[in-house]
N, C-alpha and C positions, 0 to 999 in steps of 0.2 A: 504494500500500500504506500501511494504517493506519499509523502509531507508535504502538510500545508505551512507556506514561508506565515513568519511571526507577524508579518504586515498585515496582511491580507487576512489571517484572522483576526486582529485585531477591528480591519475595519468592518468585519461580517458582524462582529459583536456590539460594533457601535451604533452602525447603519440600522435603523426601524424595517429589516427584512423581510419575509414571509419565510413559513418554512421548509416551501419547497426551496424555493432560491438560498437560504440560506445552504443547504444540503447540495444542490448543485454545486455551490460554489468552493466548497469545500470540501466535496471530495471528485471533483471533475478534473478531468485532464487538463494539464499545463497551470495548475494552482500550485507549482514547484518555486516560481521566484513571485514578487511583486512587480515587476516589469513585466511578464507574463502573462497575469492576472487583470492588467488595467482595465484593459477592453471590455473583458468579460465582464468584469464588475459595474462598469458604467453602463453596460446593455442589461444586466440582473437586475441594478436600481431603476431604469428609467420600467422596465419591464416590470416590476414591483409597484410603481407608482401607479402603471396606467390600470393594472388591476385591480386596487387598492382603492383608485379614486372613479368611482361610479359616475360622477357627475362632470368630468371635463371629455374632451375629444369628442366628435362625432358632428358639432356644429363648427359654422364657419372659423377658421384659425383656432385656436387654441380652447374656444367658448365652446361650452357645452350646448347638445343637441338643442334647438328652440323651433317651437313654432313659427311660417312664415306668416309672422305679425302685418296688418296692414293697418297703414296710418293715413288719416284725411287731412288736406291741406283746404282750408276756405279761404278763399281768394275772393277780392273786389275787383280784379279786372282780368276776368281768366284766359282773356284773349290776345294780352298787352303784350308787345315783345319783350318788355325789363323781363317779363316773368319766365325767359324759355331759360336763362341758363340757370334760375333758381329749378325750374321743373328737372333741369341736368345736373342739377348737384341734386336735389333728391332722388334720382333713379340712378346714380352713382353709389347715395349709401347705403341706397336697397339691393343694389347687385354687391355690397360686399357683404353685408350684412344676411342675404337671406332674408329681404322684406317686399312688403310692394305700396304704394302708394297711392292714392284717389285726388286728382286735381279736380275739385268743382268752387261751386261758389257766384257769383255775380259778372257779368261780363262788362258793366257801366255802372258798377260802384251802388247797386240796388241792395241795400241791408236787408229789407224785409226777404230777399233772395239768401244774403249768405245766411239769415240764420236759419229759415227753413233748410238750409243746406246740412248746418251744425246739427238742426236737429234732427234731421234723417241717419246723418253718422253716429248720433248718440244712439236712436234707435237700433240701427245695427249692428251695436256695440263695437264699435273703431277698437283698435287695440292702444290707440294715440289721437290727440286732434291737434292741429294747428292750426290757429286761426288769425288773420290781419284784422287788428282792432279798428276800424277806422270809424266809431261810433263807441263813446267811450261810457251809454248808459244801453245799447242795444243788446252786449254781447254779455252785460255782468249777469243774467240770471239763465243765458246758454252755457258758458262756462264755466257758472254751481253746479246743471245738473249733468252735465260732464262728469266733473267730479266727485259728484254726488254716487254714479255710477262706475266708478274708478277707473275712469277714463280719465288719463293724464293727457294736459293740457296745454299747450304753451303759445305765447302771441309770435307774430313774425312781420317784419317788413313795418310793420303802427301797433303802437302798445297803447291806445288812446291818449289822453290828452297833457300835455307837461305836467308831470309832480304827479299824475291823478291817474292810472290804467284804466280803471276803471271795470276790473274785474280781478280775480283771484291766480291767477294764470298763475303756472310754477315758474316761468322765465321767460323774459323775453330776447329773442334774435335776433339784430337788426340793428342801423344806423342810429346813432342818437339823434333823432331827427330836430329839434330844435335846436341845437347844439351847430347843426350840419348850415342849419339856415343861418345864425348867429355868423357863420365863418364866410356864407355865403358874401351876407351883406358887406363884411368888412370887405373883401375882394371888388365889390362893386364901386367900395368908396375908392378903392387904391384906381378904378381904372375910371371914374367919375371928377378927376380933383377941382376941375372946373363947374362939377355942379350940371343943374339943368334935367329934362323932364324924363323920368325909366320908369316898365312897366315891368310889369312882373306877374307872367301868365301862372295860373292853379287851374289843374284839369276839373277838380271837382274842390272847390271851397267848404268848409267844413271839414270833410274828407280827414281823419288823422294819419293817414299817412303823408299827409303833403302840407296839411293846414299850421302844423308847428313849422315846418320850414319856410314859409312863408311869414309868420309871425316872428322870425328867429330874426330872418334877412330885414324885414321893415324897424323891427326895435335896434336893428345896428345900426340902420342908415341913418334912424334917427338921435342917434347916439352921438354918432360922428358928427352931425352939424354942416355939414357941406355943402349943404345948398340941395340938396338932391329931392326932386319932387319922384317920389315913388308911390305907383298905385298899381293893385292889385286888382288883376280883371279873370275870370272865369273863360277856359276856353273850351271847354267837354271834356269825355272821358273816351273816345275812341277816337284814332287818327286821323281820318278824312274832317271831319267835325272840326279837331284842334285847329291843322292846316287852315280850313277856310275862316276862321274865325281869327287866328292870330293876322292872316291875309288883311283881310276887311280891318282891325284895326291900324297894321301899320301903315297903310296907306290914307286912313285917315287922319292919323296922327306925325306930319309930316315934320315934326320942332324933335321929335323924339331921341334922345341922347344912350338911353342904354336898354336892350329890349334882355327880358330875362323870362326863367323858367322856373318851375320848383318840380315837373315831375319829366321823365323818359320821353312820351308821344311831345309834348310841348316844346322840350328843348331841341328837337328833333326839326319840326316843326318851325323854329324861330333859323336854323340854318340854313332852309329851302328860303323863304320869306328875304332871311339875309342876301343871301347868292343872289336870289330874282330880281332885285332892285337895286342890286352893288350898295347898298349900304354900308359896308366897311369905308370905303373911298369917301363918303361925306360924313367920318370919324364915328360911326354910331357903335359900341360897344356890345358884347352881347355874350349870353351861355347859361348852364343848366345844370343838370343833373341825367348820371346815368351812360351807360357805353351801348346805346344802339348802334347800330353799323355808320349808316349815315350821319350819327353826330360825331363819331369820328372820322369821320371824312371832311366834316365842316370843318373841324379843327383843324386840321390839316393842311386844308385849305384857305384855310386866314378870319373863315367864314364868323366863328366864334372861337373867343378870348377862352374859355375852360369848359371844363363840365368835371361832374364831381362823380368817380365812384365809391359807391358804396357794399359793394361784391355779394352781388345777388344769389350766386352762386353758392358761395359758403350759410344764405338763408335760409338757401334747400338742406344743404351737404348736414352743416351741426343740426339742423329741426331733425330729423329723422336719425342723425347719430343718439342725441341725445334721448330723445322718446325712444329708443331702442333698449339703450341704458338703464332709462327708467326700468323698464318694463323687464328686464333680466334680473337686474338686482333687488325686483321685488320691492323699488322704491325708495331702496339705501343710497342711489347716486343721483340725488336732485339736481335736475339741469340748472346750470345756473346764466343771468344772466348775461347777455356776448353781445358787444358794441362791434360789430363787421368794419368800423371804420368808414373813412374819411380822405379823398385822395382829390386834390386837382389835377385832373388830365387837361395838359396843354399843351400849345404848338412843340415844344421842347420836348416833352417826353410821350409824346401819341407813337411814336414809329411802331413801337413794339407790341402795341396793339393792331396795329393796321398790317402789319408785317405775318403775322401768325393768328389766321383763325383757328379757334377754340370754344370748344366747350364752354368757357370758363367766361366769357363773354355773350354766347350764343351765337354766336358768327359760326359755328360748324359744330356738326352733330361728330365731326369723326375725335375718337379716344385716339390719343397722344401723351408722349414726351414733352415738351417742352423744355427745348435748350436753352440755357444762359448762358455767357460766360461777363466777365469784368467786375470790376468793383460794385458794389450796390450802395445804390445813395443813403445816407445816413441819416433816420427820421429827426 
């Protein structure tokens, strides 16, 4: 009979074993040195563990077996292009995750639409909701009986109104939106120093998703003192609409000094408008919010001074990370609060947007790489 080296039983006695593997290990071939024995032992343990532990392997990575959970997304504009590369970051963390997802909700910002929406998924029992607060007394008593029904819950994209949600939500995902508009305004003052008359298009007023940035941008301007007559004009909520509406304005408003945006279709909208009458050339200022294809094109083309991302993408991507979380750990990993940020996309740094369509933009359904290289600017 072999001898077992003094190592290697040592580590059999230390190591939480079973006893078949203890017994293999210790009287199996090549248990003569510790050099010998490494391998074996490290496949005895990992093999010990995976027996041992009922509850991991079988589901996606390293998670144990789950259900494929699906989760509702209620949306106020389900048709809007901001919203495709959030719908590609949620069907990104359902293909890793082993989930699926239901896009419905309002196509022109109809509440009484999203909440019949919410509560059809309550009824179905969703495994998760998320919902765009953009009504911050509509959604507080959908949202209880969500919860009510231990359906976890989270806001996305508008958390109702500053300081106030306006419902119980576990977290919410998304731009600090009066915060975004606060930064707005100041940008406007730096490209206004002379003052003089800017408008500032909302697809739908009220609306919480757009109506703090809009309140964010006027309490700056009016901060700053500049002279800047800013007013706030309605231009719809689906694109053909915005266009002829922004249209009809700026041509009746011929003194106009800075034309601005607070939501995707609008600022979109304010670059066609720009281009068609050369307004850049008789110094008129202008931008928005959000990376549609076409507003980075504007930018690009001199059309409009910024537009601001706020990576719609990652609204989808953590919403269904996070409700997945929830819903694994049985409620121990509360999603927490995530501000997606704040970027001005300008003439200067748009190339790399225009250069590489993605996902991650909506500009292409195709899954990629995306290569870097160089230094990265430092926030």
């Amino acid at each position: 009979m072999k001898n077992t080296d003094p190592q290697v039983e040592e580590a059999v006695e230390t190591l939480d074993l079973n006893g078949t593997v203890r017994r293999r290990l210790l009287t199996g071939a090549g248990m003569i040195s510790a050099s010998a024995a490494a391998t074996a032992l490290l496949s005895a343990c990992s093999s010990s563990n995976k027996s041992d532990d009922k509850s991991s392997g079988g589901g996606v990575g390293d998670f144990p077996d789950t259900p494929k959970w699906k989760f509702v997304f209620v949306n106020h504009v389900t048709t809007n292009p901001f919203f495709t590369p959030t719908q590609y970051g949620a069907a990104d963390a359902c293909a890793l995750l082993n989930a699926s997802f239901q896009w419905t909700g309002s196509k022109d910002s109809s509440v009484p639409e999203m909440v019949s929406a919410m509560s059809s998924a309550v009824s179905a029992r969703a495994d998760g909701i998320a919902v765009s607060v953009v009504d911050k007394k509509a959604f507080t008593k959908p949202v209880s009986s969500a919860l009510d029904a231990g359906i976890p819950t989270v806001s996305y994209n508008a958390d109702g109104a500053k300081g106030d949600p306006g419902t119980d939500r576990l977290c919410y995902i998304g731009q600090g939106l009066y915060e975004s508009g606060v930064q707005m305004g100041r940008r406007i003052v730096e490209l206004m120093p002379d003052g003089g008359d800017a408008v500032g298009f909302i697809a739908t007023p009220g609306a919480l998703n757009i109506q703090p940035r809009i309140d964010g941008a006027s309490d700056a301007i009016k901060a700053a003192d500049k002279g800047i007559n800013f007013k706030s004009v309605a231009s719809g909520a689906e694109l053909p609409k915005e266009l002829s509406t922004i249209d009809a304005y700026v041509t009746g408003h011929k003194g106009l000094k800075g034309i601005f945006a607070v939501d995707a279709g609008s600022t979109e909208s304010i670059g066609k408008v720009v281009k068609k009458y050369g307004l850049k050339d008789k110094g008129v200022v202008a931008g928005g919010f959000d990376l549609n294809p076409n507003t980075l094109t504007a930018i690009k083309a001199g059309d409009l001074d910024f537009t601001i991302d706020q990576q719609p993408y990652l609204q989808g991507f953590l919403t269904v990370q996070y409700l997945w979380l929830y819903k694994l750990s049985g409620g121990l990993v509360i999603p927490s609060t995530t501000d997606t940020g704040l970027l001005f996309v300008t003439k200067d740094n748009v190339d790399p947007y225009l250069k590489t369509k993605t996902r991650y933009e909506g500009s292409s359904t195709k899954q990629q790489l995306v290569k870097r290289s160089g230094p990265i600017a430092h926030a």
